[in-house]
C-alpha positions as CSV (number, residue, x, y, z in Angstrom):
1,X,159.9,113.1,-203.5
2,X,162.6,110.4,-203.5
3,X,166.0,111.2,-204.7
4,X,168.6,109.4,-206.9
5,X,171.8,111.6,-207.2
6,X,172.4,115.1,-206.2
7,X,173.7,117.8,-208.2
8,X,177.1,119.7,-207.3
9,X,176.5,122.9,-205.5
10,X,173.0,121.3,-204.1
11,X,172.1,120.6,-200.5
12,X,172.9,117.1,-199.7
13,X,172.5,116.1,-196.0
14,X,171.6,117.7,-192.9
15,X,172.5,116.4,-189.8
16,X,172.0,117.3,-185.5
17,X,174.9,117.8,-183.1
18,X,173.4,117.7,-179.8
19,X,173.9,117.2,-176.4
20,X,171.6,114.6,-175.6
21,X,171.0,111.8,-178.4
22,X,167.9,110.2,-176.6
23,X,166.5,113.3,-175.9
24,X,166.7,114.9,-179.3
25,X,165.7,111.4,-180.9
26,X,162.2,111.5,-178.6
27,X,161.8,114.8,-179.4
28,X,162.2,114.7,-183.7
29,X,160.6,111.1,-184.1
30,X,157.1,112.5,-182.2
31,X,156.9,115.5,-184.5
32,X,157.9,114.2,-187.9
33,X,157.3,110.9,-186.6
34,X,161.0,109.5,-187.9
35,X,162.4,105.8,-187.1
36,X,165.7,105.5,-186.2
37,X,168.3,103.6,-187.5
38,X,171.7,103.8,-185.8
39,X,174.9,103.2,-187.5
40,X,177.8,102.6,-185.0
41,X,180.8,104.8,-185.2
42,X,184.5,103.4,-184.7
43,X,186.1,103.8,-181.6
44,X,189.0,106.3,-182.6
45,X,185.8,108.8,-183.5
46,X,184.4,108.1,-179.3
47,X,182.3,105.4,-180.6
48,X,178.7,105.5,-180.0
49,X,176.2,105.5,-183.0
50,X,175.5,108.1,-186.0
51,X,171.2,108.1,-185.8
52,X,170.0,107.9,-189.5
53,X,166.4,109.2,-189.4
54,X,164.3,107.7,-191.7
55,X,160.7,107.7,-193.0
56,X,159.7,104.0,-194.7
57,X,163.2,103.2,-195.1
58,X,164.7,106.4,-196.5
59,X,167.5,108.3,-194.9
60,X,166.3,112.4,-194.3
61,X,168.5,113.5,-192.0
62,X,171.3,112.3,-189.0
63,X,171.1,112.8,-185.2
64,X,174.5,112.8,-183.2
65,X,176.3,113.4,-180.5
66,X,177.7,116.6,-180.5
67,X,181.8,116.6,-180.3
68,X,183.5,117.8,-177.1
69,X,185.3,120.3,-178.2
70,X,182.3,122.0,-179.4
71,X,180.4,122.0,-176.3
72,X,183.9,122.9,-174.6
73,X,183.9,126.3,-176.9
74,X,180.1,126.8,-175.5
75,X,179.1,126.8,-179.7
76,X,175.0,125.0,-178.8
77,X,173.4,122.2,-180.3
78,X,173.0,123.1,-184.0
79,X,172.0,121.5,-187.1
80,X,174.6,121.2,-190.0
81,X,173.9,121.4,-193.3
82,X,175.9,120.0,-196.0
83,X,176.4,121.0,-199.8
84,X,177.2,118.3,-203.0
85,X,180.5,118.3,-204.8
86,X,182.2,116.2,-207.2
87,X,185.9,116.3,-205.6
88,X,186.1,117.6,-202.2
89,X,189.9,118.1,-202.3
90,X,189.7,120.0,-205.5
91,X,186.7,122.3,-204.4
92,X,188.3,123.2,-200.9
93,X,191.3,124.2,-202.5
94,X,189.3,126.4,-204.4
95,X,188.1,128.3,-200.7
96,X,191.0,130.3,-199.5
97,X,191.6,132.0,-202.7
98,X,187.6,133.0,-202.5
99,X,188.5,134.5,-199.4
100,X,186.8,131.5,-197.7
101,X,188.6,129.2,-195.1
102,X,188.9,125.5,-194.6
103,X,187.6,124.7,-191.2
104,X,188.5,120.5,-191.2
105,X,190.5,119.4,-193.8
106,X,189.1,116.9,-196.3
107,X,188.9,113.7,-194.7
108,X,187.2,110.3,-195.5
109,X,184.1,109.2,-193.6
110,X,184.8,105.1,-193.2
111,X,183.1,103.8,-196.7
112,X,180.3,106.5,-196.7
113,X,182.1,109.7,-198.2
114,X,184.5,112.0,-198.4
115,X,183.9,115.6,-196.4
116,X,185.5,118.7,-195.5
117,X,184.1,122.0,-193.3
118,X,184.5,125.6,-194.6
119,X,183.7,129.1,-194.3
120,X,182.5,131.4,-196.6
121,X,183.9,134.9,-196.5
122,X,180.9,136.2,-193.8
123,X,182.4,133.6,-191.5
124,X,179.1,130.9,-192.1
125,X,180.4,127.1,-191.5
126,X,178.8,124.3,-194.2
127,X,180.0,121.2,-194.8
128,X,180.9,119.8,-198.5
129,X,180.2,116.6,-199.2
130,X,181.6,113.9,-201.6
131,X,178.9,110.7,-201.9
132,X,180.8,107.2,-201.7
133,X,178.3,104.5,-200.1
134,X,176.0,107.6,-198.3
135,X,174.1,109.3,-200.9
136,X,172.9,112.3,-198.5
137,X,169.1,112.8,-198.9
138,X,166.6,109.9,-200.2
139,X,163.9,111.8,-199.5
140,X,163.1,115.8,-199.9
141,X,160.1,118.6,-200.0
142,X,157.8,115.7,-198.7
143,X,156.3,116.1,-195.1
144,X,159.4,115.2,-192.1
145,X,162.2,115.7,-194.9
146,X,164.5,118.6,-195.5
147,X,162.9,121.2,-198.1
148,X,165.0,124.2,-197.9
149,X,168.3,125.0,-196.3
150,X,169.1,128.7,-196.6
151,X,172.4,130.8,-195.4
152,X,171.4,134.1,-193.1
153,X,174.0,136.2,-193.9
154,X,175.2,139.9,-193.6
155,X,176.5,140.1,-196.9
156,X,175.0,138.2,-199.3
157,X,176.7,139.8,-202.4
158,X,180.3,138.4,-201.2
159,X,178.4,134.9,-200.0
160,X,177.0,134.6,-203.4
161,X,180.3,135.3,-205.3
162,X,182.0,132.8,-203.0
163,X,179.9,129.9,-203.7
164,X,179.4,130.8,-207.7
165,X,183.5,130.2,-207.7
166,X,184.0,127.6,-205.7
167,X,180.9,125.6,-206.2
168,X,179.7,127.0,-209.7
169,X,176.3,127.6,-208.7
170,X,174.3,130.0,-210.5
171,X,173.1,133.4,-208.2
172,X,169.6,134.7,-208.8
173,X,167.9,137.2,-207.0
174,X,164.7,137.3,-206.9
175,X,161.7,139.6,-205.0
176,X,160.3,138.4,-201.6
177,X,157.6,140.9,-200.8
178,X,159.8,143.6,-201.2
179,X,163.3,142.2,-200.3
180,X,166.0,140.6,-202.7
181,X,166.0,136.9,-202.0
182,X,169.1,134.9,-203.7
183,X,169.0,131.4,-205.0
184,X,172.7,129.6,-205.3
185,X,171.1,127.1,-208.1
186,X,172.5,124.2,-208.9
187,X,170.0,123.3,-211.7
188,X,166.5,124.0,-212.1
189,X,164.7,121.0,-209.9
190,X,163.2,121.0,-206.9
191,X,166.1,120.4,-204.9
192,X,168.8,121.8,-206.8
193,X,169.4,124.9,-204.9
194,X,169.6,127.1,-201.7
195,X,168.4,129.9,-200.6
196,X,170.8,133.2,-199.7
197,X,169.1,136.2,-197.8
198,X,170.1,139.1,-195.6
199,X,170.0,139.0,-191.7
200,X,167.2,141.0,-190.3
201,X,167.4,143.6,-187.1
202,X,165.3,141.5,-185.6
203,X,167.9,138.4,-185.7
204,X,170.2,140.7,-183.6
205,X,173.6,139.2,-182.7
206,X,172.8,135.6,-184.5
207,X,175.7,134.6,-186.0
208,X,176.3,133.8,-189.9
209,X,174.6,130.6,-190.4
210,X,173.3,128.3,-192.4
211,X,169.3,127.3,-191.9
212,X,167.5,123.7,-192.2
213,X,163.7,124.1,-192.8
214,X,161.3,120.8,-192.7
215,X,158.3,120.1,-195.0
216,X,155.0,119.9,-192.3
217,X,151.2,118.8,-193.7
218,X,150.2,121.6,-191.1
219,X,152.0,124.8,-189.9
220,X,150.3,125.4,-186.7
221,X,149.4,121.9,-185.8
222,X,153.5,120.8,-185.9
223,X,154.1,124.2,-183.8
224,X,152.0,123.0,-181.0
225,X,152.7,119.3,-181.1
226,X,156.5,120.6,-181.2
227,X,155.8,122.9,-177.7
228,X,154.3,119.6,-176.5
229,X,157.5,117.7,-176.7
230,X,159.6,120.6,-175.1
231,X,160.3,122.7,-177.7
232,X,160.1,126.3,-178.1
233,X,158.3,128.6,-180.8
234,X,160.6,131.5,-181.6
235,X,158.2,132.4,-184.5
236,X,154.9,131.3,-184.6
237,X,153.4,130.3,-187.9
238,X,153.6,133.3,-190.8
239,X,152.3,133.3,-193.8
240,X,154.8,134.3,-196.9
241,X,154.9,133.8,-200.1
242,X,156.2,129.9,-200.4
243,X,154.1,128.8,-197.6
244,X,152.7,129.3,-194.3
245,X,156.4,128.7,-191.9
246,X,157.7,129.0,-188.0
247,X,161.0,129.1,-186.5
248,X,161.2,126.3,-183.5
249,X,164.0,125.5,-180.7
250,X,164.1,121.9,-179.6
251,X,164.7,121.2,-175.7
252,X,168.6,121.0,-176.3
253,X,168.4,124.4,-177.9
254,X,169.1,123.8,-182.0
255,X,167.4,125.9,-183.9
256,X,165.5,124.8,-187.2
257,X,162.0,125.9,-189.7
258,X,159.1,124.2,-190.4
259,X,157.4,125.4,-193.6
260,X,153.6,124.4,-194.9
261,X,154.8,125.1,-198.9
262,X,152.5,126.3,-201.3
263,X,151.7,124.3,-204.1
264,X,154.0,125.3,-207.1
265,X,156.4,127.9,-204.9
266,X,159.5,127.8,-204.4
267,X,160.6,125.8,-201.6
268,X,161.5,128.1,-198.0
């Protein structure tokens, strides 16, 4: 599904930090088969080149080298995940009074936007993102882009209050066989909200974060071409209620989903 504008409060961009550009590039162009086209970064930033993946043309998502003081702090390769607004400065001085916290102070991105880095009260990081010349997404919910991003939280009631107030999304909880499930929507389309849900025993010491799930023609068949190219199933391919899904850790160690959706569900 091609994009043109993206509501406030809405997932608009996801992008890699990683230690190894090459690596990670191999890795994501063989199993969503991406093309890559890299936009150089100035040199006050360490210079280099911000990958825009792209499928016939349209940006999905961004690879890039992860910052040194990240991998100095031992935090892994990750995916970020960044949210629409309107006015960055006037949403992040909206955050501390939510009881959230301002991570990197709004700043602008050379022509492409305007971005800050916050936390919600549960200690999650997301980006916030402004649109100039960089639209975020072009393409979403079709196989290789972005269909769901989702924060794994343990306490969604004070994530969900955070975001109504500062972003004006609407919470609604919903029944996923047999556990509340939150959407933070942003309208009623496709792509016009995220997904809030309660951390699991089973996720143990995983920190707050935010999750990026990919659209795949075939669960099982993207799980084993991703093991293939040196990545790591950390859960296989499950059937639930959206669509058949699996949890998979590239060779540099970021985590992300891939999901098979059902026709007509929600997105997961």
């Amino acid at each position: 599904m091609k994009l043109n504008g993206i509501k406030q409060g809405a997932p608009s961009w996801v992008e890699l930090s990683t230690s190894d550009e090459a690596g990670a590039l191999a890795f994501y162009s063989g199993l969503f088969d991406w093309t890559d086209d890299p936009q150089p970064l100035p040199a006050e930033v360490g210079g280099g080149a911000y990958h825009m993946a792209q499928i016939e043309g349209d940006n999905v998502a961004a690879i890039s080298r992860q910052q040194p003081m990240e991998a100095q702090q031992g935090i892994p390769p990750h995916w970020n995940v960044y949210l629409a607004v309107d006015d960055v400065d006037a949403t992040a001085a909206k955050v501390e009074g939510a009881q959230g916290r301002v991570l990197v102070p709004a700043m602008d991105v050379m022509n492409a936007g305007r971005m800050t880095v916050i936390t919600d009260p549960t200690g999650a990081p997301v980006g916030l993102w402004q649109a100039k010349q960089h639209q975020g997404f072009q393409r979403y919910g079709e196989p290789g882009a972005v269909t769901w991003c989702e924060l794994l939280t343990t306490d969604t009631s004070a994530a969900a209050s955070f975001f109504a107030t500062v972003l004006g999304v609407t919470p609604e909880t919903m029944d996923m066989e047999g556990e509340p499930y939150t959407l933070l929507k942003a309208g009623d389309g496709p792509n016009e909200s995220a997904g809030l849900m309660r951390k699991t025993e089973e996720m143990g010491n995983m920190p707050n974060t935010w999750a990026v799930y990919f659209e795949v023609a075939d669960a099982d068949a993207s799980v084993a071409r991703a093991m293939e190219l040196g990545g790591t199933a950390l859960q296989e391919p499950t059937d639930i209620p959206p669509g058949r899904f699996a949890m998979i850790r590239d060779p540099q160690g970021a985590v992300f989903g891939i999901i098979k959706s059902n026709p007509m569900q929600m997105k997961l």
